[in-house]
PDB file of N, CA, C, O and CB in Angstrom:
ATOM      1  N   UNK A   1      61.233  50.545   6.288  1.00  0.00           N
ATOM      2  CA  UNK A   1      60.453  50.532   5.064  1.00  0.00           C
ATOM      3  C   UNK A   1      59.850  49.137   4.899  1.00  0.00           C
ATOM      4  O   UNK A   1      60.554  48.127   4.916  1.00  0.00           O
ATOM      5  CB  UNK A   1      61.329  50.924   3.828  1.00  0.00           C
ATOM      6  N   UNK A   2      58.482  49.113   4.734  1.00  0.00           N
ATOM      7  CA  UNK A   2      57.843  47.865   4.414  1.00  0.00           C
ATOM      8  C   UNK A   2      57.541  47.712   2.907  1.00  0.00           C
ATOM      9  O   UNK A   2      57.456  48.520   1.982  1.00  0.00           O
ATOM     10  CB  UNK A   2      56.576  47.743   5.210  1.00  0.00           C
ATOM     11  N   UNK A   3      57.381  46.059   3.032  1.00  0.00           N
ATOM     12  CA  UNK A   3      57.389  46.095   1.109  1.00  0.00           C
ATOM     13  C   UNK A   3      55.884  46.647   0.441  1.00  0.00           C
ATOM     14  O   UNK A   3      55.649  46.870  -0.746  1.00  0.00           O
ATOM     15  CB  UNK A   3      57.601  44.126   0.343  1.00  0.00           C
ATOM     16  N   UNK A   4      55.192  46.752   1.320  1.00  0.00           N
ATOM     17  CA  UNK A   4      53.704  47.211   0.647  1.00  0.00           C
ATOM     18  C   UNK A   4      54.450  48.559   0.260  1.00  0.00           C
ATOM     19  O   UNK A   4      54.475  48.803  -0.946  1.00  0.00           O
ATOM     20  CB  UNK A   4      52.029  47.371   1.842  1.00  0.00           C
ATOM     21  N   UNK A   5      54.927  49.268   0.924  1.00  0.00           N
ATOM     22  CA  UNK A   5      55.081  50.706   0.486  1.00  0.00           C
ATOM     23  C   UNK A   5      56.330  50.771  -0.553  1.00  0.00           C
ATOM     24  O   UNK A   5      56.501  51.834  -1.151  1.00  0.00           O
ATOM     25  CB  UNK A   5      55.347  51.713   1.838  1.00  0.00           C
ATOM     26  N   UNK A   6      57.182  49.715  -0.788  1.00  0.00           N
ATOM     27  CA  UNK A   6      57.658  49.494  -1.889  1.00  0.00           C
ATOM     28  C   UNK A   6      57.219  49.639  -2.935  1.00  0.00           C
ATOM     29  O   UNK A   6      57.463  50.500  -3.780  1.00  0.00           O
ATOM     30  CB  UNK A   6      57.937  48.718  -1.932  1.00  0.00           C
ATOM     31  N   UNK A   7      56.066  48.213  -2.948  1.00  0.00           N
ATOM     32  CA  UNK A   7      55.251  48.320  -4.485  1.00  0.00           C
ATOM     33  C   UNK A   7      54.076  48.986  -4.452  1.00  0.00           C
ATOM     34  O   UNK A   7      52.989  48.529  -4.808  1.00  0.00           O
ATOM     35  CB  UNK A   7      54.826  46.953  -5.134  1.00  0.00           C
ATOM     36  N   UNK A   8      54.318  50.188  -3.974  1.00  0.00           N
ATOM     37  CA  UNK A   8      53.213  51.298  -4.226  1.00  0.00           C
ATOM     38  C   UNK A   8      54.173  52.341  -5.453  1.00  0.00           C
ATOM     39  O   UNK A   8      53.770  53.137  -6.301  1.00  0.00           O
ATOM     40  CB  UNK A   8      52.708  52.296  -2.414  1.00  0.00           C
ATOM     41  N   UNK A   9      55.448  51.936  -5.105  1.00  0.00           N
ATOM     42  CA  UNK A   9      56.527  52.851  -5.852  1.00  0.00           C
ATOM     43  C   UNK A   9      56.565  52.311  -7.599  1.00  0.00           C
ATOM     44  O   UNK A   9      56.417  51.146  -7.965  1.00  0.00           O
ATOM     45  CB  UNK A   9      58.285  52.583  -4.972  1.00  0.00           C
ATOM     46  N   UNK A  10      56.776  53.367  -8.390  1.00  0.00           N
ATOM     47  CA  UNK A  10      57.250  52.767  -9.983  1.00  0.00           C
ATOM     48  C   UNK A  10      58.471  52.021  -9.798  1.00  0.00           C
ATOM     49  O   UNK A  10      58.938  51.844  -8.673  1.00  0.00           O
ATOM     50  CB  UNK A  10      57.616  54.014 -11.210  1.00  0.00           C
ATOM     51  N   UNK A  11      59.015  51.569 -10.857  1.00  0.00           N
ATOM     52  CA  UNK A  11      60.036  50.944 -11.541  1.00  0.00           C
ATOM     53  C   UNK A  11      61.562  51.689 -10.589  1.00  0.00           C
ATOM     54  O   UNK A  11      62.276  51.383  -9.634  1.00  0.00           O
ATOM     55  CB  UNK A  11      59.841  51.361 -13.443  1.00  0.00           C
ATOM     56  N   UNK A  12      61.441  52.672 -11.476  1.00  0.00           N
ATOM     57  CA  UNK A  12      62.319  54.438 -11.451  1.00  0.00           C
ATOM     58  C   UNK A  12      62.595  54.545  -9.972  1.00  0.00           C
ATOM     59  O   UNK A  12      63.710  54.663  -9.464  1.00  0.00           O
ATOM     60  CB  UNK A  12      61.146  56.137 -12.007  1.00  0.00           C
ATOM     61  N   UNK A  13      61.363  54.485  -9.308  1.00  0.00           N
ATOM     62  CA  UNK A  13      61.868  55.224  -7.934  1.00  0.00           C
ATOM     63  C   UNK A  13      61.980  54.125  -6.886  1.00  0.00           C
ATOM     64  O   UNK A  13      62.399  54.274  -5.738  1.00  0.00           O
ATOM     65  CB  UNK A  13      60.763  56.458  -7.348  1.00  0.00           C
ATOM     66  N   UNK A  14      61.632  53.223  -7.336  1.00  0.00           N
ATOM     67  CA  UNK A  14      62.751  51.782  -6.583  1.00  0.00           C
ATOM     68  C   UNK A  14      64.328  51.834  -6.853  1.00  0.00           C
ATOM     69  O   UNK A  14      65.238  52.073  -6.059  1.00  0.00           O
ATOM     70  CB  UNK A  14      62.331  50.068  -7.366  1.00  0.00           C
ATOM     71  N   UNK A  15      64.366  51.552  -8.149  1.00  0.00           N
ATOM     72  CA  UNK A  15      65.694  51.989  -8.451  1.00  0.00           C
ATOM     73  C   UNK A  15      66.952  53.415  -7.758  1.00  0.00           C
ATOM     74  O   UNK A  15      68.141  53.483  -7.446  1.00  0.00           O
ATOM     75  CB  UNK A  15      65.341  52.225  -9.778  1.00  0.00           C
ATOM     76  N   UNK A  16      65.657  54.403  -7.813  1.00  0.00           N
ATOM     77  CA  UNK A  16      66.515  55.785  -7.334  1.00  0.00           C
ATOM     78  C   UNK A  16      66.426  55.196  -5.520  1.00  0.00           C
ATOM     79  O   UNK A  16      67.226  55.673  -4.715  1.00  0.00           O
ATOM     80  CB  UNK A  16      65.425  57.820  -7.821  1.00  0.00           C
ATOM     81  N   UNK A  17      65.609  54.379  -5.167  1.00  0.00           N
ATOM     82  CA  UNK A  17      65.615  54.498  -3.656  1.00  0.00           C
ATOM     83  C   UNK A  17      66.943  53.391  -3.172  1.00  0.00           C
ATOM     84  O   UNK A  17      67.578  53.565  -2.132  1.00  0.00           O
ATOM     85  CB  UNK A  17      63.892  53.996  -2.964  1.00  0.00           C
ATOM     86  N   UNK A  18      67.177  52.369  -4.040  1.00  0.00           N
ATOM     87  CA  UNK A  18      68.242  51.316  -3.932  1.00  0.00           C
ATOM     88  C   UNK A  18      69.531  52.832  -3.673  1.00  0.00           C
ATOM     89  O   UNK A  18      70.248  53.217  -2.749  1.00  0.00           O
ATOM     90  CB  UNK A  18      68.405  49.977  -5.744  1.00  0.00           C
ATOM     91  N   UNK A  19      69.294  53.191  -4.807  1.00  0.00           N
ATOM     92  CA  UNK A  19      71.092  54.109  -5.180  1.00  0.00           C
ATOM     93  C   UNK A  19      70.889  54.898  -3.700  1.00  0.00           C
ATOM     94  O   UNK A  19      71.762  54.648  -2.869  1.00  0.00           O
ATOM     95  CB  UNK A  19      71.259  55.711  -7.127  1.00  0.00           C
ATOM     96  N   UNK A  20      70.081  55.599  -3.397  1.00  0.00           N
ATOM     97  CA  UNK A  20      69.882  56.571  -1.672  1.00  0.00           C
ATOM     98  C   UNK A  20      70.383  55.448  -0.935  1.00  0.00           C
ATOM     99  O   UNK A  20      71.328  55.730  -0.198  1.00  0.00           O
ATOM    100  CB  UNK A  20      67.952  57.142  -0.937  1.00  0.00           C
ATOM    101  N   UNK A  21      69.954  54.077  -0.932  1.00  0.00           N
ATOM    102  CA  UNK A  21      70.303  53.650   0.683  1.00  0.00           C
ATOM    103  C   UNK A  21      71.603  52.993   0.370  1.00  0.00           C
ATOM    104  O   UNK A  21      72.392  52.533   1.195  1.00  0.00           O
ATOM    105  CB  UNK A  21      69.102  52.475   1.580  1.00  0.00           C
ATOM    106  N   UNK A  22      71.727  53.009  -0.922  1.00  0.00           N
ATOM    107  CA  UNK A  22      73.319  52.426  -1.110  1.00  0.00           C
ATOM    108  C   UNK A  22      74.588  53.343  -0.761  1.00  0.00           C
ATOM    109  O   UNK A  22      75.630  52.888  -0.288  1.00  0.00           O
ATOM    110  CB  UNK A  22      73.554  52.062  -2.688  1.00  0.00           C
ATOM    111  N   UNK A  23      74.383  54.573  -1.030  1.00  0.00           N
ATOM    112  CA  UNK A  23      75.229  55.692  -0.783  1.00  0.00           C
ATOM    113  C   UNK A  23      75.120  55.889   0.897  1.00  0.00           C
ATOM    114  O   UNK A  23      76.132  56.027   1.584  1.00  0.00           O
ATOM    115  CB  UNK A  23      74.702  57.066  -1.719  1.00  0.00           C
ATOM    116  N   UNK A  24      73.722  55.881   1.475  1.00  0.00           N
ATOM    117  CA  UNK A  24      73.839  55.558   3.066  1.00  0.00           C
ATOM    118  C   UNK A  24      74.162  54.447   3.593  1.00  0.00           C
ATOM    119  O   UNK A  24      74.330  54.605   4.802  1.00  0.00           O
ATOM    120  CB  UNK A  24      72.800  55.711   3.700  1.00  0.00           C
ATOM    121  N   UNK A  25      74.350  53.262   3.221  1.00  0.00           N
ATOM    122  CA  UNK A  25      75.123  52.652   3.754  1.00  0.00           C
ATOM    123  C   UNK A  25      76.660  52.716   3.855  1.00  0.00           C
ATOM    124  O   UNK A  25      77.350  52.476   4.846  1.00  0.00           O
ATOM    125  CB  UNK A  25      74.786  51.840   3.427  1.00  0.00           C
ATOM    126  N   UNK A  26      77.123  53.159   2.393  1.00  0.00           N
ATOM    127  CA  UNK A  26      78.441  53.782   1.970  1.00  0.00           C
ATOM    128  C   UNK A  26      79.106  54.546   3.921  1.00  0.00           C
ATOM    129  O   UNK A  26      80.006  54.268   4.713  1.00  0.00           O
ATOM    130  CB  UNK A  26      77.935  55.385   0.328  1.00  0.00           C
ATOM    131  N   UNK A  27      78.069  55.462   3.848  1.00  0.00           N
ATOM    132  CA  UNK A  27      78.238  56.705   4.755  1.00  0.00           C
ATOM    133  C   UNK A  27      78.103  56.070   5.943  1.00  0.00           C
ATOM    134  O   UNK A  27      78.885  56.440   6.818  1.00  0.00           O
ATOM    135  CB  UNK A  27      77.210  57.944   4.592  1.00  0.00           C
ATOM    136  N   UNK A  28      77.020  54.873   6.333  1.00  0.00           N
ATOM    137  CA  UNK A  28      77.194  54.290   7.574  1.00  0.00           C
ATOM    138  C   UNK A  28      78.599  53.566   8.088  1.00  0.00           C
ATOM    139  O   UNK A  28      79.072  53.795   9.201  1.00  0.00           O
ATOM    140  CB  UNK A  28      76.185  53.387   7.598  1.00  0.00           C
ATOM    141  N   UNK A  29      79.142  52.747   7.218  1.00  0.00           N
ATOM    142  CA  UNK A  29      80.464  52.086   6.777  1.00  0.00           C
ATOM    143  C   UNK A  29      81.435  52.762   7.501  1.00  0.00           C
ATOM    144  O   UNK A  29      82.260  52.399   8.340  1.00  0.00           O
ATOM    145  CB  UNK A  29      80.795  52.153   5.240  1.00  0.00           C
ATOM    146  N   UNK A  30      81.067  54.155   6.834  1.00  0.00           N
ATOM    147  CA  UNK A  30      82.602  55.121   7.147  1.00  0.00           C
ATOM    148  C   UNK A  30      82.640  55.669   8.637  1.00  0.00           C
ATOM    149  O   UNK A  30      83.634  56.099   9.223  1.00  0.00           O
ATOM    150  CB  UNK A  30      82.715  56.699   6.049  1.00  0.00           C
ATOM    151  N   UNK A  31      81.341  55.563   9.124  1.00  0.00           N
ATOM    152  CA  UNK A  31      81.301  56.274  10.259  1.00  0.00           C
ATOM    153  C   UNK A  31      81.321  55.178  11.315  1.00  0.00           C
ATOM    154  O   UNK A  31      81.683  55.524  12.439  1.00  0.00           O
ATOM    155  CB  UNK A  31      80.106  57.233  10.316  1.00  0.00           C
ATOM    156  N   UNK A  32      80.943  53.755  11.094  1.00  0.00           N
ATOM    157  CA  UNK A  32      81.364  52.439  11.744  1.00  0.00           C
ATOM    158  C   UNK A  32      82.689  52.558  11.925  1.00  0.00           C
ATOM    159  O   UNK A  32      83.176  52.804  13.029  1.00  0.00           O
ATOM    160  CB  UNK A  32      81.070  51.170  10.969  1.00  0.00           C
ATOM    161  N   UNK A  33      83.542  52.352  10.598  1.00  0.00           N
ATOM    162  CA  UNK A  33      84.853  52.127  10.489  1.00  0.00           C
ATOM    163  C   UNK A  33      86.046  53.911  11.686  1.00  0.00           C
ATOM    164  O   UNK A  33      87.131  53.882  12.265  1.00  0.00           O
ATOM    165  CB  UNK A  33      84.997  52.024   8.260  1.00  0.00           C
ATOM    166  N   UNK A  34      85.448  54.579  11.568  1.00  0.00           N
ATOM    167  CA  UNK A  34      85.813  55.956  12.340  1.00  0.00           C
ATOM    168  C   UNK A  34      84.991  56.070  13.788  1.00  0.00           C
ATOM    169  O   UNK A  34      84.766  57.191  14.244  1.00  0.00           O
ATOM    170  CB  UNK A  34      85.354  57.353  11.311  1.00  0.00           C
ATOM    171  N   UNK A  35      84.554  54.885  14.487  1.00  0.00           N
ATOM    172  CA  UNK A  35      84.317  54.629  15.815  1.00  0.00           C
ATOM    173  C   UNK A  35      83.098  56.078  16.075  1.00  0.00           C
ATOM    174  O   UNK A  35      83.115  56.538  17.216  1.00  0.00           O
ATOM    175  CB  UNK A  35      86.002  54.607  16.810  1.00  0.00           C
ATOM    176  N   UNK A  36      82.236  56.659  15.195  1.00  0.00           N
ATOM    177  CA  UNK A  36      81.291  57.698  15.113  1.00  0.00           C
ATOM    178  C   UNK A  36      80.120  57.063  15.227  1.00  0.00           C
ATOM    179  O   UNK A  36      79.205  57.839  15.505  1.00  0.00           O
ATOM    180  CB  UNK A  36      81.349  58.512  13.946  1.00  0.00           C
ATOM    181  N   UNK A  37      79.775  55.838  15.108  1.00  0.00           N
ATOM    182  CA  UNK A  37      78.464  55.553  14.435  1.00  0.00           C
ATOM    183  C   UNK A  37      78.128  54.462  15.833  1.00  0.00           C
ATOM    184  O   UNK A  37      78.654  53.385  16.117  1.00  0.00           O
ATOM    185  CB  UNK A  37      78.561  54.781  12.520  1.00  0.00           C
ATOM    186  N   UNK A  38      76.877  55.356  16.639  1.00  0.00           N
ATOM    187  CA  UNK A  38      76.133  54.811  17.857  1.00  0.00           C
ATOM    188  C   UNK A  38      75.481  53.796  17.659  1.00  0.00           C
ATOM    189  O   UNK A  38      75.659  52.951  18.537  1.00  0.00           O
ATOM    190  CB  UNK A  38      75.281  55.598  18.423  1.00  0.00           C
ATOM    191  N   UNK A  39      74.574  53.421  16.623  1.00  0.00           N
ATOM    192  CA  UNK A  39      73.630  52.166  16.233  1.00  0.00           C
ATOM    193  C   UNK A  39      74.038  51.771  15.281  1.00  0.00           C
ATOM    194  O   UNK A  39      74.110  52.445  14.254  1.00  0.00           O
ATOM    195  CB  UNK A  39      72.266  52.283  16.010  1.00  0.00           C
ATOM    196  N   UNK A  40      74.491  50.304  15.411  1.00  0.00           N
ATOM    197  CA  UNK A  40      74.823  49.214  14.054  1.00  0.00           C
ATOM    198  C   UNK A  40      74.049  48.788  13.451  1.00  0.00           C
ATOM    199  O   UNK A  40      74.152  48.417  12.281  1.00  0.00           O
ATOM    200  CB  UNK A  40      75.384  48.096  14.183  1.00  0.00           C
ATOM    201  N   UNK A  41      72.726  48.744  14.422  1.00  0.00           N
ATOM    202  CA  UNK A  41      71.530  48.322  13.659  1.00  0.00           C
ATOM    203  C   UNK A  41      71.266  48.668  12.572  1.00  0.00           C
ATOM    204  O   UNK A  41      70.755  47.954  11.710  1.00  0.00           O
ATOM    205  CB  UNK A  41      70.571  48.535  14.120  1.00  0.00           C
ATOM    206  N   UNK A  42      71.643  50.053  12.437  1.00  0.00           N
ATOM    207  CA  UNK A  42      71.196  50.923  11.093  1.00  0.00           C
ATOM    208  C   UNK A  42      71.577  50.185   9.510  1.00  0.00           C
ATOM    209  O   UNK A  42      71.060  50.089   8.397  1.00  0.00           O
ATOM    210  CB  UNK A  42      72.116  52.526  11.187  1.00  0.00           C
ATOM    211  N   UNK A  43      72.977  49.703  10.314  1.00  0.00           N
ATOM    212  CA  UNK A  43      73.325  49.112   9.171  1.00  0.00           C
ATOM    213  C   UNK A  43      72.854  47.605   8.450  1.00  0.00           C
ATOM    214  O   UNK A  43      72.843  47.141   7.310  1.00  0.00           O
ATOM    215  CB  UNK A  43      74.532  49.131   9.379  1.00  0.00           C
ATOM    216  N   UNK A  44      72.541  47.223   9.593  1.00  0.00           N
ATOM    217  CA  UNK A  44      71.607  45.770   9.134  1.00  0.00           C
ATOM    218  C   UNK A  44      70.079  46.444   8.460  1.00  0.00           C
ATOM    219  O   UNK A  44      69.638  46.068   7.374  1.00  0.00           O
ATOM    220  CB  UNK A  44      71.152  44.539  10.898  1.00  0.00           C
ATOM    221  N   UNK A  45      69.602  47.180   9.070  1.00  0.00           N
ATOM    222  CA  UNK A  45      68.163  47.352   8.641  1.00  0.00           C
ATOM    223  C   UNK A  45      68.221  47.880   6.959  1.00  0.00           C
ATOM    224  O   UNK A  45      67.509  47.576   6.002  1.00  0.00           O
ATOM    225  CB  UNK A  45      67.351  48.589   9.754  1.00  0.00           C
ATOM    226  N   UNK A  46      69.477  48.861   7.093  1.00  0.00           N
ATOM    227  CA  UNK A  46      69.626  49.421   5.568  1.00  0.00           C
ATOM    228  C   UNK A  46      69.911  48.179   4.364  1.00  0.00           C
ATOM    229  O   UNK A  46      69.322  47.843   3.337  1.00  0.00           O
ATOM    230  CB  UNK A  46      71.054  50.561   5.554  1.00  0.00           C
ATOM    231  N   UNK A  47      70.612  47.909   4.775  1.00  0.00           N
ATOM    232  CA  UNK A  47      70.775  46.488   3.969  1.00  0.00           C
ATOM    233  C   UNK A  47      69.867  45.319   3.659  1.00  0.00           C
ATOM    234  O   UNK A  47      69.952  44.426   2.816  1.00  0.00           O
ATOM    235  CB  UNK A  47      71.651  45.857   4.543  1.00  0.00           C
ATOM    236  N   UNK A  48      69.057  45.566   4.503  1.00  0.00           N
ATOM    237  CA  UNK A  48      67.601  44.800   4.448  1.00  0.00           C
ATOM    238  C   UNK A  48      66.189  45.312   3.542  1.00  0.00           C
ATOM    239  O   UNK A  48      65.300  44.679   2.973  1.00  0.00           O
ATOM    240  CB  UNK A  48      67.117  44.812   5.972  1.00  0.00           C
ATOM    241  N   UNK A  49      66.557  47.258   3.777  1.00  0.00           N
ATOM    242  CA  UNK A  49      65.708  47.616   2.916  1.00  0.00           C
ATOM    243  C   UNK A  49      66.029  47.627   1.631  1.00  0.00           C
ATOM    244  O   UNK A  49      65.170  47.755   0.759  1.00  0.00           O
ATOM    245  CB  UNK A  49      65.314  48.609   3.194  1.00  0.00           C
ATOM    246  N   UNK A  50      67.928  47.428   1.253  1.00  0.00           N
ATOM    247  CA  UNK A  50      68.008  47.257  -0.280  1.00  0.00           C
ATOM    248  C   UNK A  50      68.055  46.058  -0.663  1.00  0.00           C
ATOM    249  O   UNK A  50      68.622  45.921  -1.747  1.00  0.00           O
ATOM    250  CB  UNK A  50      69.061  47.832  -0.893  1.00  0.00           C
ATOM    251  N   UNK A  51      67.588  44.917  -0.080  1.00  0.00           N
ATOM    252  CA  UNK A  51      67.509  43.605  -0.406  1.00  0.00           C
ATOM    253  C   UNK A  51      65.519  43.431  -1.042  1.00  0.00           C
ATOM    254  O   UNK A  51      65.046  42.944  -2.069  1.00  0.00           O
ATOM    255  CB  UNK A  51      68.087  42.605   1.266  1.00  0.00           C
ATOM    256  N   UNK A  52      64.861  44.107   0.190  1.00  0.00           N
ATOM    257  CA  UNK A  52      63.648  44.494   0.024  1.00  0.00           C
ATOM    258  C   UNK A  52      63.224  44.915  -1.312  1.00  0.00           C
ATOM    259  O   UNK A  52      62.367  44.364  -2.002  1.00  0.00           O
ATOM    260  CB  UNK A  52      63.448  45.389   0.854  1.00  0.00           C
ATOM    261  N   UNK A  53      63.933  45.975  -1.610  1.00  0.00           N
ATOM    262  CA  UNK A  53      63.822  46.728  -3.173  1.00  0.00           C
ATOM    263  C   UNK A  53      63.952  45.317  -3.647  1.00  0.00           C
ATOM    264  O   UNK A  53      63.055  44.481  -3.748  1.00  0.00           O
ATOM    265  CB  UNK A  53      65.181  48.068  -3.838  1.00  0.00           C
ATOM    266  N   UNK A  54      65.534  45.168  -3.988  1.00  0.00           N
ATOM    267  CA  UNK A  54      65.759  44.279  -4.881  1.00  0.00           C
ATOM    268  C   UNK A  54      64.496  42.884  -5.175  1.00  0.00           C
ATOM    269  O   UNK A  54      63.985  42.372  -6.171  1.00  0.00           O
ATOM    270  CB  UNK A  54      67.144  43.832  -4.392  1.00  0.00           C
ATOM    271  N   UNK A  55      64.416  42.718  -3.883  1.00  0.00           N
ATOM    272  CA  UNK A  55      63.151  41.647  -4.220  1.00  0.00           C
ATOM    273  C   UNK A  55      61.583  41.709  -5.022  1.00  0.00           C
ATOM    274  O   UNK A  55      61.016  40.928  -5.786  1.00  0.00           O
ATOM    275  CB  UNK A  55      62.768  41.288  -2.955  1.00  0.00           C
ATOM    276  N   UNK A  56      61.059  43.587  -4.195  1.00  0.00           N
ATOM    277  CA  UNK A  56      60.139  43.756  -5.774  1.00  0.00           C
ATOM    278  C   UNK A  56      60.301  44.066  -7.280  1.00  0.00           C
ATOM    279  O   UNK A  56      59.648  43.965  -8.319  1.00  0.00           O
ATOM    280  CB  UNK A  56      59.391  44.641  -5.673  1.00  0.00           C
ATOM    281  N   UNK A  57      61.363  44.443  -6.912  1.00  0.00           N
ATOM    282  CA  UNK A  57      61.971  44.623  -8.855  1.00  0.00           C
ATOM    283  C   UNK A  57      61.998  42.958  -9.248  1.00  0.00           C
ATOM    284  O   UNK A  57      61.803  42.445 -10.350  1.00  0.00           O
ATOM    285  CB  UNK A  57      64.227  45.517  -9.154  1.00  0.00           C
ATOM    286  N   UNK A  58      62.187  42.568  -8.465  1.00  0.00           N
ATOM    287  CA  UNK A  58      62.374  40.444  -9.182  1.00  0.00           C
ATOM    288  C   UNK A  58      61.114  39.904  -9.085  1.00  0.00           C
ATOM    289  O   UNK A  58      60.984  38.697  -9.290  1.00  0.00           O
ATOM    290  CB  UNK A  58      63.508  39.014  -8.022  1.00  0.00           C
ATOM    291  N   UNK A  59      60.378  40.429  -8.871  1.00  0.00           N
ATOM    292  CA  UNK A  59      58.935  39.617  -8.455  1.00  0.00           C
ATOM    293  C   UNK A  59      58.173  40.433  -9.615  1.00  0.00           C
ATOM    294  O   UNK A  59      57.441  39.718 -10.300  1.00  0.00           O
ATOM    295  CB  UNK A  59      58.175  39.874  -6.545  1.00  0.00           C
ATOM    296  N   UNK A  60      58.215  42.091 -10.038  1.00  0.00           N
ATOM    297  CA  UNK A  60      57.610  42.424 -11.170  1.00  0.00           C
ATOM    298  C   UNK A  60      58.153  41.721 -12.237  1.00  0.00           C
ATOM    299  O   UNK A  60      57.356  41.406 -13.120  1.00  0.00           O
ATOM    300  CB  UNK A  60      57.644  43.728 -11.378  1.00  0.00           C
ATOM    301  N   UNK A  61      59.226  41.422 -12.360  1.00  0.00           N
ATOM    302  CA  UNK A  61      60.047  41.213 -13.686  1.00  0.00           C
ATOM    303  C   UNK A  61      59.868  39.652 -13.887  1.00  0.00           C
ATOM    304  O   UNK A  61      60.209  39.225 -14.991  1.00  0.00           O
ATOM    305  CB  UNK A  61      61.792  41.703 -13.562  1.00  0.00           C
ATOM    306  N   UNK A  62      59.378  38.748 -12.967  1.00  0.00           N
ATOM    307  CA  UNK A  62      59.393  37.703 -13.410  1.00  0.00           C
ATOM    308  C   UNK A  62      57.627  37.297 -13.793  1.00  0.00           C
ATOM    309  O   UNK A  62      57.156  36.298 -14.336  1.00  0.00           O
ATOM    310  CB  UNK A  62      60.227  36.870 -12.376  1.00  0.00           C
ATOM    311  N   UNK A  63      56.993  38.477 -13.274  1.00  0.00           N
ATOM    312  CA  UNK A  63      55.179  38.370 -13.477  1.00  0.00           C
ATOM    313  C   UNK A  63      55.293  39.278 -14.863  1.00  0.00           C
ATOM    314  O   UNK A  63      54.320  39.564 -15.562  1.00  0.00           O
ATOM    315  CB  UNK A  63      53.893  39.297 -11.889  1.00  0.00           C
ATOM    316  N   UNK A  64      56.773  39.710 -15.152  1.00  0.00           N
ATOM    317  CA  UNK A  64      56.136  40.166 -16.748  1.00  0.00           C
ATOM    318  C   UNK A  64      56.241  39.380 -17.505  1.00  0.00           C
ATOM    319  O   UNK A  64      55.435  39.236 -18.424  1.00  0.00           O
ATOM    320  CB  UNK A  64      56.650  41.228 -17.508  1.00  0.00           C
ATOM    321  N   UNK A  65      57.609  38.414 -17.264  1.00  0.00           N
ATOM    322  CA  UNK A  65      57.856  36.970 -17.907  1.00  0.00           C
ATOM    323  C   UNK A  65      57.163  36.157 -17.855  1.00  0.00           C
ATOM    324  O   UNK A  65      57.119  35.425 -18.844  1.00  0.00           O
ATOM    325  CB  UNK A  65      58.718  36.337 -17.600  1.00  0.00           C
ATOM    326  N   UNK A  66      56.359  35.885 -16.817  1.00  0.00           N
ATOM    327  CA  UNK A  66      55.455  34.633 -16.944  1.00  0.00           C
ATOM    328  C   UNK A  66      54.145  35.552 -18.373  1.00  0.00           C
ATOM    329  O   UNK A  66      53.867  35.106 -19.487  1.00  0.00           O
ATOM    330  CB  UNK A  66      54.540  34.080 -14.804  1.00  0.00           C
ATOM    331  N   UNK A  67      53.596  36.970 -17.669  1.00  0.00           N
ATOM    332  CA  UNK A  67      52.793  37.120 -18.823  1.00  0.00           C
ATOM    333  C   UNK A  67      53.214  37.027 -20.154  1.00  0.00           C
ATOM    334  O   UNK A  67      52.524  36.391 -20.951  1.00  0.00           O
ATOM    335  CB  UNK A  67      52.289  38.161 -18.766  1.00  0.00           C
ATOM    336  N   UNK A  68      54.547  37.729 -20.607  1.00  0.00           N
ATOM    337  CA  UNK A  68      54.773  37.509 -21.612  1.00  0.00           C
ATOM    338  C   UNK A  68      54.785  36.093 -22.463  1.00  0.00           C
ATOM    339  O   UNK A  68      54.378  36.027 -23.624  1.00  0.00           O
ATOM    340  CB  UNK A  68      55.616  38.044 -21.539  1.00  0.00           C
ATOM    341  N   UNK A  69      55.297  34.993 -21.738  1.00  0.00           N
ATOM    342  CA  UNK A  69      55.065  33.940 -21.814  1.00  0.00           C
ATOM    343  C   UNK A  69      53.984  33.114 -21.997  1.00  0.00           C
ATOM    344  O   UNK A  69      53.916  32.100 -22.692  1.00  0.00           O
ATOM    345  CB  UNK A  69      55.443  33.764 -21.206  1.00  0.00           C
ATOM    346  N   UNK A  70      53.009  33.715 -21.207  1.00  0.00           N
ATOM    347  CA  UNK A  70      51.681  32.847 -21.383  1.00  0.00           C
ATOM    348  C   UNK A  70      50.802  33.324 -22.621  1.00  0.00           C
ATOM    349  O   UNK A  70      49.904  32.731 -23.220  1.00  0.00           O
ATOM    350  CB  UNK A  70      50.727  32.964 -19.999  1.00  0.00           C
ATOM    351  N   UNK A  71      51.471  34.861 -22.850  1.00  0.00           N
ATOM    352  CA  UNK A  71      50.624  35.783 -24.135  1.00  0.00           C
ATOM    353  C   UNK A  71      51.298  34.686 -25.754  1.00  0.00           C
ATOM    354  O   UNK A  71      50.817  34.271 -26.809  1.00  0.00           O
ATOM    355  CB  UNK A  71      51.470  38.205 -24.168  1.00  0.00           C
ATOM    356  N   UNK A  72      52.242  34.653 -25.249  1.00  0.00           N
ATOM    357  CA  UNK A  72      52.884  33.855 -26.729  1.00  0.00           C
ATOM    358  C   UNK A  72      52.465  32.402 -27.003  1.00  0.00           C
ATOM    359  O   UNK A  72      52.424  31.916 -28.133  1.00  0.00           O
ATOM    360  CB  UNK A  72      54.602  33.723 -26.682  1.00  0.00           C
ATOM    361  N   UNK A  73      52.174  31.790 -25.937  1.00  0.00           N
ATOM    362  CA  UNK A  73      51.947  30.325 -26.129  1.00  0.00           C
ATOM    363  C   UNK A  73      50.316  30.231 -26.401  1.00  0.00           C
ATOM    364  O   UNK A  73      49.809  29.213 -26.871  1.00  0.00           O
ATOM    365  CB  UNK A  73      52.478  29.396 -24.711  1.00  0.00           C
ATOM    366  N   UNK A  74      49.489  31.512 -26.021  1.00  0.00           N
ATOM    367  CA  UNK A  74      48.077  31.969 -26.796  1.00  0.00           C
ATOM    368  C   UNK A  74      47.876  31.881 -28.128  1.00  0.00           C
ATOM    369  O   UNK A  74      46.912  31.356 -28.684  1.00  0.00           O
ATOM    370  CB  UNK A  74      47.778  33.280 -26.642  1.00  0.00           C
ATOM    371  N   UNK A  75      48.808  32.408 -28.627  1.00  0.00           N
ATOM    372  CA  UNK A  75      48.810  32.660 -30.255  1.00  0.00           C
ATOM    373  C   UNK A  75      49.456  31.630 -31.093  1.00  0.00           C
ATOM    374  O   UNK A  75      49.490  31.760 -32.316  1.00  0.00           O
ATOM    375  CB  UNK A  75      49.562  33.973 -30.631  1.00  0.00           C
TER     376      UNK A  75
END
C-alpha cells in the first residue's frame, strides 16, 4: 500500500484499514510463532503499512491545527 492511495481514503476508512492490518498482523504473529508462516516479510511490510496510516492521520490533523490556528489569529 502506497501513501497516495492512503490519502485518497476518508478519516473512517484509514482508521477501519489500521484495525484490518492490526488483526493481520495479530494472525501473522500466531502463525510465525506456530512455525506456519513462509514469508516474514509480510510481517515487516504490514507494520509499515500501519505506521503509513498512522502517519496520514498526523499530517491531516496537524494541517487542521495549523488552519485552525491561523483562522484565529485572523480575527
Amino acid at each position: 500500500m502506497h501513501a497516495r492511495e492512503i490519502r485518497e481514503k476518508s478519516d473512517e476508512e484509514i482508521l477501519d484499514e489500521i484495525e484490518d492490518l492490526k488483526e493481520a498482523l495479530f494472525k501473522l504473529r500466531l502463525q510465525q510463532a506456530s512455525g506456519q508462516l513462509e514469508n516474514e516479510n509480510v510481517i515487516k511490510q504490514t507494520r509499515h503499512d500501519i505506521a503509513r496510516c498512522k502517519t496520514v492521520l498526523r499530517e491531516r490533523q496537524l494541517a487542521a491545527e495549523r488552519v485552525a490556528k491561523e483562522g484565529s489569529s485572523d480575527a
